[in-house]
C-alpha positions in Angstrom: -43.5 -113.1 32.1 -42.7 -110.6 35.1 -39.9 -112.4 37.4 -39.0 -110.3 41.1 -36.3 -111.7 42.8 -35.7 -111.9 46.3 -33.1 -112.9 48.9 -32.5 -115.8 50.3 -32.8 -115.3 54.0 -30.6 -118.4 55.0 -27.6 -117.6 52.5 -28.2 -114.0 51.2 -28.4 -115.5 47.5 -30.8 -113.9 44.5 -33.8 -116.5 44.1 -37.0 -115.7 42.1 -39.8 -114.9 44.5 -42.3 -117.6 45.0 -39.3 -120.3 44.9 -39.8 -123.2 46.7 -35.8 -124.2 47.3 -32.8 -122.1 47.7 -30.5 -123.1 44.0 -27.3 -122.1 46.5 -27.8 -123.3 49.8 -31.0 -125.5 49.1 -32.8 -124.8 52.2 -36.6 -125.1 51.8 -38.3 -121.5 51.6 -41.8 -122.3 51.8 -43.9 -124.2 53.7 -45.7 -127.8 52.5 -49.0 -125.8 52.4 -47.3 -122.3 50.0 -45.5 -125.3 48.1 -49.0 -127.2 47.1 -50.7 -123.6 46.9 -48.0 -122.8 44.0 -47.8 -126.0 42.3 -51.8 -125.9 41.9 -51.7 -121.9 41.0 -49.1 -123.2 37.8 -51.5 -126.2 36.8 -54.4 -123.7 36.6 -52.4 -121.9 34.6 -51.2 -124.4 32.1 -54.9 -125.8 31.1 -55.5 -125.6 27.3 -58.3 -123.0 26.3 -60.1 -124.8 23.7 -62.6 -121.5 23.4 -60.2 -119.0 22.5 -58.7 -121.6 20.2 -62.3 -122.3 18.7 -62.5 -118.4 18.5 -59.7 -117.7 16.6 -60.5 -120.5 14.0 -63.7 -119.7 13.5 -62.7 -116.2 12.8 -60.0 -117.3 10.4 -62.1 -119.2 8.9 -64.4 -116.4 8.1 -62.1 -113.7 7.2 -61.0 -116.1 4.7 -64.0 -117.2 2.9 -64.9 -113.2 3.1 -61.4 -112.5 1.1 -61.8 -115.6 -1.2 -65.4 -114.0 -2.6 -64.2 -110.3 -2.3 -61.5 -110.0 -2.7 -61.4 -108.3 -5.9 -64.1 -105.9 -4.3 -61.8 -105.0 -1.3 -58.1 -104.6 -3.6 -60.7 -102.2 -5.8 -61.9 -100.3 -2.5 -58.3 -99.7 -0.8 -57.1 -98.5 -4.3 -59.8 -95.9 -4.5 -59.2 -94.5 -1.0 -55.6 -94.6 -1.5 -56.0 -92.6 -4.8 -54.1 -95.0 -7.3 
């Protein structure tokens, strides 16, 4: 994650950029509409991607069964090429 910081412009204190309250002097820095813009940017960004998920299992799964029945084919292969 890429954190900028800014200034505060009421107290002159470091604050990340995009933060909604001041940690020092806790004035409000953005206004009701950049506050519910940024909370509903974060929820998008939290929703659970069950399609790469079901990707990366199916894959997995595949890969494994491919090493389970040739594996012995494979180990003989890289041995070859690698001259042993």
């Amino acid at each position: 994650m890429n954190n900028t910081f800014l200034n505060c412009p009421y107290c002159g204190k470091t604050v990340m950029e995009g933060a909604m309250r001041c940690v020092a002097c806790g004035k409000i820095l953005q206004t009701p509409e950049e506050q519910s813009a940024t909370i509903e940017k974060l929820q998008v960004k939290q929703k659970f991607n069950i399609k790469g998920l079901l990707k990366g299992s199916l894959t997995l799964m595949v890969l494994s069964v491919l090493y389970y029945y040739f594996s012995e084919r494979i180990i003989a292969m890289i041995k070859s090429i690698a001259g042993l």
